[in-house]
N, C-alpha and C positions, 0 to 999 in steps of 0.2 A: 701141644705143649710148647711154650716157649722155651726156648733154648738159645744161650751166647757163648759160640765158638768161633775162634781165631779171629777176633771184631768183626763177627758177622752177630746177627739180630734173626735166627728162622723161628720159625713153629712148623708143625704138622701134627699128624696123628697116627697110634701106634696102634696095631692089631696084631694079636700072635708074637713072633718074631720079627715085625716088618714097619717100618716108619714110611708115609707118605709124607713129603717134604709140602706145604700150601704157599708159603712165602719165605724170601730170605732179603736178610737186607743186609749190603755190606760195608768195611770201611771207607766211606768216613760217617755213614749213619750210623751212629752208636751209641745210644743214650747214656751210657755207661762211660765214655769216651767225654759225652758232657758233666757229668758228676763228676768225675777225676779236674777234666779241668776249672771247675768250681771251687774242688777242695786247694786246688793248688792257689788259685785265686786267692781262698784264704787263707792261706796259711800254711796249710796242712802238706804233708807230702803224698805224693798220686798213689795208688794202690796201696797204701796204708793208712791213709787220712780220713778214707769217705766213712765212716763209724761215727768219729770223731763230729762231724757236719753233721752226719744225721742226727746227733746228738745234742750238736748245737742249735737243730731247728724248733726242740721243741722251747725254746727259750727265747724264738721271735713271731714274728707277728709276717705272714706271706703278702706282706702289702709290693712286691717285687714280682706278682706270680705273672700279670699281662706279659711283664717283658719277657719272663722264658716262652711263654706262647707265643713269640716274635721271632726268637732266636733257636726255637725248633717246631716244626708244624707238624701236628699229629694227624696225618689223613684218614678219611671216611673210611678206604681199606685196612686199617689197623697197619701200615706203613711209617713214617716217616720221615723227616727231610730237616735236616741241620744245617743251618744258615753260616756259613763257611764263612762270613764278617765279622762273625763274633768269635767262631773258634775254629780255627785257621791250622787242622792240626798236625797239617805236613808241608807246614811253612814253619823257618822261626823257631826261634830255642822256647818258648813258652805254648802251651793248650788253649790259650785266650788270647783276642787281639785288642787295641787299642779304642776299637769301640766299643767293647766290655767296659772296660776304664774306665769310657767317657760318658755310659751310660749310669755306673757303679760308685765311680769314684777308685781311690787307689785301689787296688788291690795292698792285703794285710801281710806286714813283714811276720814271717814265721818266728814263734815264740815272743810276739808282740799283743800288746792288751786285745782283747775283742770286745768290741763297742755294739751298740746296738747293731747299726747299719748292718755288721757282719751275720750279726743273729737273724737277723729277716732276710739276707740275702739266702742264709740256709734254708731259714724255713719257708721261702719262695721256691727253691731248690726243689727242697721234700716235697711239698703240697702241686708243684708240674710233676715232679715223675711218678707219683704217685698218680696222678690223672692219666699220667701218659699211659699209664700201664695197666690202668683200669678201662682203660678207653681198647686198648690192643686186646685188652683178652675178652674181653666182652663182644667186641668183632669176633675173635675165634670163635667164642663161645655162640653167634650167630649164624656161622658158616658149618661149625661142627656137630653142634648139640649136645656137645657131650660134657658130662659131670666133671670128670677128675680131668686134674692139670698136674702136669709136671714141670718142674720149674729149675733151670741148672745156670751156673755162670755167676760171674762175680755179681752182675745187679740184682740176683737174687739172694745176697746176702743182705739184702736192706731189708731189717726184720720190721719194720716201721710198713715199708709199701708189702709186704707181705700181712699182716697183720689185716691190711686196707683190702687186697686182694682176698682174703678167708671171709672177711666178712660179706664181700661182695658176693 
């Protein structure tokens, strides 16, 4: 079961009273770490915004999804790896760096209009982490075999990638 404690990224598997840990991944891989800096991106403020984005995605078109699959690679091992050019996130008063910008366009003043652009860059957002995480557990789900999943941690408040997840 996946599980995100203290910006770490692990899963393992539970028997009895006893968790075997299988992978852990730590800060600065933290897909959740890229959602914040997204929401902040537009607009939004970080660990309060990202509802808000999810919500905003179902209102665009994921025509931005290639670039997330650039700016985070999700390996064969259900691991992966955040391209630190784009989100820079222990450098620097902001989550995103200027090649975000130059890839995006500006980033959106908070409590300013949301245009399209903004709405696809969400719903490009939604439609990568949603894969990202269908991709990870499904690896689990190859190594484990096992049925039930447990699921903890702020990115598993995205009732959207969970929805994605149940039906999988």
């Amino acid at each position: 079961f996946p599980v995100t404690i203290d910006m770490a990224f692990l899963y393992g598997t539970g028997k009895g009273n006893s968790i075997q840990l299988h992978k852990e991944m730590r800060y600065p891989e933290s897909l959740g770490l890229v959602y914040s800096a997204i929401t902040t991106y537009l607009g939004f403020k970080a660990h309060s915004g990202e509802g808000k984005v999810m919500g905003l995605a179902s209102y665009g078109k994921p025509r931005f999804s290639n670039k997330f699959k650039e700016m985070v690679h999700v390996l064969p091992d259900g691991s992966f790896k955040v391209d630190p050019s784009f989100f820079p996130f222990n450098t620097g008063e902001r989550m995103f760096s200027q090649k975000l910008i130059d890839d995006f366009g500006p980033a959106r003043v908070p409590e300013s209009e949301i245009t399209e652009r903004h709405q696809d860059i969400a719903a490009s957002l939604q439609e990568f982490f949603e894969n990202a995480l269908l991709k990870i557990t499904q690896r689990l789900y190859q190594e484990t075999k096992l049925d039930n999943l447990c699921l903890a941690g702020g990115v598993f408040l995205n009732c959207s990638a969970n929805q994605k997840l149940l039906e999988s």
